[in-house]
C-alpha positions in Angstrom: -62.2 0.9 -31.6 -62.4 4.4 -33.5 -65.6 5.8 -33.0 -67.7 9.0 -34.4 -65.2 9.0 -37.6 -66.4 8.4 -41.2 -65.5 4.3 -41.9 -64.4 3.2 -45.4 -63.1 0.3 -46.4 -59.8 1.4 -48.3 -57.2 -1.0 -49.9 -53.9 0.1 -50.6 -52.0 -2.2 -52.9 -48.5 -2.2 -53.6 -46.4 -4.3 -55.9 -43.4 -6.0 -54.9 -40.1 -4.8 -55.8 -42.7 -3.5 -59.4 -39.2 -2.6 -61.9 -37.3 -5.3 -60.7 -40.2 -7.8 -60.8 -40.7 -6.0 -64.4 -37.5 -6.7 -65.5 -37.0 -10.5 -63.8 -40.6 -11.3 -66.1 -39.6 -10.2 -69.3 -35.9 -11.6 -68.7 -36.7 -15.4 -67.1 -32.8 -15.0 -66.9 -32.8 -12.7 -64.0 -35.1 -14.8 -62.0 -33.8 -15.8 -58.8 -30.8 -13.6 -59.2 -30.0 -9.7 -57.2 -30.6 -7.3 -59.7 -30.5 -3.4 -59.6 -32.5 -1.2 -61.8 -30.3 2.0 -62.5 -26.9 2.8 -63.3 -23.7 0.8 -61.8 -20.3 2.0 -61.5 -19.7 5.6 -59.4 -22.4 7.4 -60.6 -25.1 5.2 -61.1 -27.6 5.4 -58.5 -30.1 2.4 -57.8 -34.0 2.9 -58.8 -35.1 -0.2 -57.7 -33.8 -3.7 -56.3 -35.4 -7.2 -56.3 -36.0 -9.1 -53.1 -32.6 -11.6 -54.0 -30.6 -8.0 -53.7 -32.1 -6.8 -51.0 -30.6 -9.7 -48.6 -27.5 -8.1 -49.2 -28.7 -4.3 -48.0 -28.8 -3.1 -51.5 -32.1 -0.3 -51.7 -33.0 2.1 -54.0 -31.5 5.9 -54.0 -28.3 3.9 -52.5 -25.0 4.3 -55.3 -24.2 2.3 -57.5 -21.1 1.7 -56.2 -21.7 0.9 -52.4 -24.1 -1.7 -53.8 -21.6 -3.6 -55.4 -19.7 -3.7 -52.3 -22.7 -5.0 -50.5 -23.5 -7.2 -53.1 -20.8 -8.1 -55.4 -22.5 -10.3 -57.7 -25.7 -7.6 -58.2 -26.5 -7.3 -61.9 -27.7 -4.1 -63.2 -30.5 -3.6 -65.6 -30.8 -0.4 -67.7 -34.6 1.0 -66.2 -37.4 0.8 -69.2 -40.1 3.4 -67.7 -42.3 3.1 -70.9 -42.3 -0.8 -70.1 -43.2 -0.2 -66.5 -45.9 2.5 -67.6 -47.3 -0.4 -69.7 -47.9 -2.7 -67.0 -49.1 0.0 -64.4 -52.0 0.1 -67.1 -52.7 -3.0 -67.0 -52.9 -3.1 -63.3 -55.0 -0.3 -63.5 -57.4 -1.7 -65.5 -58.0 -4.5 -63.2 -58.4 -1.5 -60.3 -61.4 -0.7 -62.3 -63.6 -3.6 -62.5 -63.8 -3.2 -59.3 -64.2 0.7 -58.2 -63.9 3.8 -59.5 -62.3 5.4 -56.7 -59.0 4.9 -57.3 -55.5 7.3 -56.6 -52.0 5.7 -57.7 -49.5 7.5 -55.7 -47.4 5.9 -58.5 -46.5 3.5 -61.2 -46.4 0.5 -58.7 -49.1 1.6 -55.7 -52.3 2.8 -55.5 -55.6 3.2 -52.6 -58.8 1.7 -53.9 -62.2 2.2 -52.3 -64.4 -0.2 -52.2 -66.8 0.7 -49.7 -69.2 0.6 -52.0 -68.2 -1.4 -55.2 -68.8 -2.5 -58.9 -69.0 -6.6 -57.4 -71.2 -5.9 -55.0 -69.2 -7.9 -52.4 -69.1 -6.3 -48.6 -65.8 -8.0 -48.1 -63.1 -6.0 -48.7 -60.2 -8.6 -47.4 -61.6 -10.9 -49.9 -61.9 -7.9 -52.8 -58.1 -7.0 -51.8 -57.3 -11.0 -52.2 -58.8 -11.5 -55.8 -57.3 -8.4 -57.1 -53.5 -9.8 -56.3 -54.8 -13.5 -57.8 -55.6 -11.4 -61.0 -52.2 -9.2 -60.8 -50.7 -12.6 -60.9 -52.6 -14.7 -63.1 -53.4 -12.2 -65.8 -50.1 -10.5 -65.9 -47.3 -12.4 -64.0 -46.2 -10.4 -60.8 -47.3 -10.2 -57.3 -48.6 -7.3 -55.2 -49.0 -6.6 -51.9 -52.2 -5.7 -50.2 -53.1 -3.5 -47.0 -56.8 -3.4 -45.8 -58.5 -0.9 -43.2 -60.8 1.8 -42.3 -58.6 5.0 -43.6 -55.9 5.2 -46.5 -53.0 5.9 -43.3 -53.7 3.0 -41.7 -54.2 0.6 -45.1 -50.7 2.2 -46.5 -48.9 1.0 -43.4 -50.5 -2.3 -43.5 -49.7 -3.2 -46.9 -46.0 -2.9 -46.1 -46.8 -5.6 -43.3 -47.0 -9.2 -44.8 -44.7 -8.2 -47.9 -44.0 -9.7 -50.5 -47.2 -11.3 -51.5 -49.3 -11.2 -48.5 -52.2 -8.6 -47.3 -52.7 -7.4 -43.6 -56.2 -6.4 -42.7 -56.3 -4.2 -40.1 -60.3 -4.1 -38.4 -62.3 -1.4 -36.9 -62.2 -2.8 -33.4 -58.1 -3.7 -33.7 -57.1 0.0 -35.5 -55.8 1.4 -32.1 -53.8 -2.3 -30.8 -52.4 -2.4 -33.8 -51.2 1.3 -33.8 -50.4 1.8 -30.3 -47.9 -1.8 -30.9 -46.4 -0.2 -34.0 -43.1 0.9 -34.0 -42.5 4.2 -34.7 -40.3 4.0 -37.7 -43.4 2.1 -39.8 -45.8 5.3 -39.3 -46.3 6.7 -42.4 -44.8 10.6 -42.7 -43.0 9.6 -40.3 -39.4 9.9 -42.1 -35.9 8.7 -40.4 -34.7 12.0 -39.0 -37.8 12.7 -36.9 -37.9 8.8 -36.0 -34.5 9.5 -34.5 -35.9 12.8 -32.9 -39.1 10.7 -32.0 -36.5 8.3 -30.3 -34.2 10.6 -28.6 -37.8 11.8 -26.8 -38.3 8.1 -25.7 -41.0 7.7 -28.2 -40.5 4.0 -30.0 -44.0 2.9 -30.1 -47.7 4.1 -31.0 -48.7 3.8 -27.5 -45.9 6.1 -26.8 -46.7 8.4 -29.0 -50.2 8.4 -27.7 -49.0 9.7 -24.3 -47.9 12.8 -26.0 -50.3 15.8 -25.5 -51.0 17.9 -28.4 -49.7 20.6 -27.2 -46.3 19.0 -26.4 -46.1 17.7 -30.3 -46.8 21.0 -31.7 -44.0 22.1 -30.3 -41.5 19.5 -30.7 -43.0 18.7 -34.1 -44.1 21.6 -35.3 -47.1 21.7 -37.9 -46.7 18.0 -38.3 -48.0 17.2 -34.5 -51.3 17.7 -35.4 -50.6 15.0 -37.7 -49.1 12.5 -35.1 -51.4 13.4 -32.5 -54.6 12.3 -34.9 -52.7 9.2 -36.5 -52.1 7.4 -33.7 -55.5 7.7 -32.8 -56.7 6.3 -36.0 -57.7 9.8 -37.4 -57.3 10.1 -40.9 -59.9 11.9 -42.9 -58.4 11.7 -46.4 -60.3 10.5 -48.9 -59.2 8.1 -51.8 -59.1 11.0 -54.7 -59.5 9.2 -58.1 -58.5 12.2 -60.2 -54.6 13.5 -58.8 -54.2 16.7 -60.7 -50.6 17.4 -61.9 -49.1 20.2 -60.8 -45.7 20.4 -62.2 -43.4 18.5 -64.9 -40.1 17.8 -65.2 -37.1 16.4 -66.5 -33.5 15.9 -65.2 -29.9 14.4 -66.1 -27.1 13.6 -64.1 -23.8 14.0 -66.1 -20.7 11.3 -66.2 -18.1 13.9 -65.3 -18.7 17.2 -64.3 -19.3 20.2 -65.7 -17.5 23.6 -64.9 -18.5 26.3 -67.6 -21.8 27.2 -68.6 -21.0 26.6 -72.3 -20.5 23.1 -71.8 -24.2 22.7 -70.3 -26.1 24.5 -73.1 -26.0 20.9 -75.3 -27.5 19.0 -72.2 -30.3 22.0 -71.6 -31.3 21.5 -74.8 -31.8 17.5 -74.3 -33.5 18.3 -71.4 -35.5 21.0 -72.5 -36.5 18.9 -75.7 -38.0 16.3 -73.0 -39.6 18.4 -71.4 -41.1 19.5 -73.8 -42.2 16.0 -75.3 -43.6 15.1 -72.1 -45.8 18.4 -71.5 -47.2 18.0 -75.4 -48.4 14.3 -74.1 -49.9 15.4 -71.4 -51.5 18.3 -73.2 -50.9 21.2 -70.4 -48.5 23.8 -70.8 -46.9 26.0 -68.1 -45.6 29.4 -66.9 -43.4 28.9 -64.1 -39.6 27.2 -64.9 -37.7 26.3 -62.7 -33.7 25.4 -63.4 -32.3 23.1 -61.1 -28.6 22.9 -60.4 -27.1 20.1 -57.9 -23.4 20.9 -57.6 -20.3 18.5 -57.1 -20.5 19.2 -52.9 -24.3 17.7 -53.5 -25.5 20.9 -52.9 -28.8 21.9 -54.6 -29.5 25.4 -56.0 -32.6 26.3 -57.9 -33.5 29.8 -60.3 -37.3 30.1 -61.2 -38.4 32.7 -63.4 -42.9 33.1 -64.1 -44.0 34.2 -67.8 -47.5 35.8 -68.3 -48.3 33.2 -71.1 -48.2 29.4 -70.9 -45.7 27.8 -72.5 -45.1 23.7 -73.8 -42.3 24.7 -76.6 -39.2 23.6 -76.6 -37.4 27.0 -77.9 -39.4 28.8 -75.0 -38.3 26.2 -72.3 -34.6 26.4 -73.5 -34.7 30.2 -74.2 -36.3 30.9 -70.2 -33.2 27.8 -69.0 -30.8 29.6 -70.6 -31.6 32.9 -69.0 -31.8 31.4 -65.6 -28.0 29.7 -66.3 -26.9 32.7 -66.7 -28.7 34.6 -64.4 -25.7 34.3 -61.6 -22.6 32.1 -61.4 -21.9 29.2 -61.2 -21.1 27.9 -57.2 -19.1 25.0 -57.9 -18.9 22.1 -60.7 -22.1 20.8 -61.3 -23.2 17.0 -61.4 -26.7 17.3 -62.4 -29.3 19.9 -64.5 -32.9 20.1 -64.4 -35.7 21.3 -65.4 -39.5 21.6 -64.1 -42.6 23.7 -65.4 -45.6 24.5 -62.8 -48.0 26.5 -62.7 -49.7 24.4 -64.7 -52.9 25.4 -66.7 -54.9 21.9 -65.7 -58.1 22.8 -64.1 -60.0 21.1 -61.4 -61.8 18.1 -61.7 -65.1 17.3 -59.6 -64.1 14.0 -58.0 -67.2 11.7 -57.7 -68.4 11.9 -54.2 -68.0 9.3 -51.1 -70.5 8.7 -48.6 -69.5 7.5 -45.1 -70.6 4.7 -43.3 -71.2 5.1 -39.8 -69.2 3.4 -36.8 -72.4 1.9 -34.8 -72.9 -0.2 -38.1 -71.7 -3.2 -38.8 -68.7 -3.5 -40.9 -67.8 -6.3 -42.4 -64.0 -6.1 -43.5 
């Protein structure tokens, strides 16, 4: 059992398959059938993929074309983001009745912590468990739920009993469960250093555990510190209701590709004009743009350039994008454009404060 650490009961809930769930509700068509949200053909590039598509191997950021070979009858389904927004909203609302410490990592996931909460029930399992009956009920899809004493430990237990099922993981079972993990399923734990990990015979937690600190740091770098507490069940993170933006952007990936500078003005100033649309909804303006270029080789190049002034205008975002076009050439044919303002001028919010619960107590999951 983790002792001497702040306890919490956190539940990370994540929806299953949440776009292609989205669009299988609002199209009873689909149901039942592999679909891909994104673009076919041989620049399309899959967003999402429902549960019937994902028997065949087909995952998102995988093209659109190597998922037709995999899956031959996949149907793809233009993504709707202001649809998906919609329902996130709705989820969100149902987050609330319950806590007010809660942090989406995005549309379709968020940590919730209910160590203290608006029901007044100590049970957090069963908190986790009538949140996904009201996902369901009140709006049609299912999530996923992951229950446990830190946000590490709940995020890698949500992914265990998918789709539809919850995996509580309890104060006295955090370290079996982690030391029986396998490697590849700790979270920030990506699949080049899993194959690292793996060349260094570690496959497991309880491998990982034999690892000194000293020898991670090395191997690892920065990101030992990290391993060595994790697998310990050391994670002091705290569920941050407020996440503060720190940049915006906007990007497009372009049927054929472009050689001249000329012919990417038009799509700057598409891009530029979203940007713009989306800063002016999120009232914050920025200094810092940043053009991004990825080339036909894949390779990606970015120019930044920081103004003394904020900006959220369109003709000051194109203006500062064109500058940076044209600020050295070209590399190769390019495939995609981009642009991001940071340097945002959001200011701090005082998150509401958590209070720990101590080990020796009991805690009732």
């Amino acid at each position: 059992m983790v002792t001497n650490l702040p306890l919490r009961k956190i539940i990370h809930v994540d929806m299953d398959a949440f776009y292609a769930s989205v669009e299988q509700m609002d199209k009873p068509e689909l149901k039942g059938k592999p679909i891909a949200v994104g673009g076919g053909g041989k620049r399309g590039v899959v967003s999402a993929a429902s549960y019937e598509a994902r028997k065949f191997g087909v995952k998102s950021a995988m093209s659109g074309s190597l998922a037709i070979k995999f899956c031959p009858e996949l149907i793809f389904v233009r993504p709707n983001f202001e649809r998906y927004s919609e329902i996130s909203k709705q989820i969100r609302r149902i987050f609330f009745d319950y806590t007010d410490l809660v942090e989406p990592l995005s549309l379709d996931e968020a940590y919730l912590d209910v160590t203290k909460n608006k029901k007044g029930n100590p049970s957090a399992s069963l908190i986790a468990k009538e949140i996904r009956a009201r996902i369901f009920n009140e709006i049609g899809l299912t999530a996923s739920a992951g229950i446990s004493i830190n946000k590490f430990i709940a995020k890698v237990a949500s992914d265990y009993n998918k789709p539809n099922g919850q995996k509580t993981v309890n104060p006295e079972e955090v370290i079996q469960f982690l030391e029986q993990l396998d490697i590849r399923k700790f979270y920030g734990v990506g699949k080049v250093t899993a194959e690292k990990m793996y060349q260094k015979g570690i496959f497991t937690g309880a491998d990982l555990k034999l690892k000194t600190l000293e020898y991670l740091e090395i191997n690892f770098g920065k990101s030992g510190r990290y391993y060595f507490n994790i697998v310990r069940g050391i994670h002091y993170s705290e569920v941050k209701p407020y996440r503060i933006r720190k940049s915006l952007a906007a990007e497009r990936t372009f049927s054929e590709n472009l050689s001249s500078e000329v012919f990417m003005l038009e799509k700057l100033e598409h891009i530029a004009n979203e940007v713009s649309r989306r800063l002016k909804k999120n009232k914050v303006a920025g200094k810092t743009i940043t053009l991004k270029i990825k080339y036909s080789d894949f390779t990606l190049q970015t120019r930044s350039k920081t103004l003394t002034y904020f900006i959220s205008d369109k003709s000051l975002i194109l203006e500062t994008a064109k500058q940076l076009l044209y600020q050295e050439k070209l590399n190769n044919s390019v495939r995609l454009l981009g642009i991001s303002l940071s340097n945002l001028n959001t200011e701090k919010k005082e998150l509401p404060k958590q209070k720990s619960v101590s080990a020796q107590l009991k805690f009732e999951f």
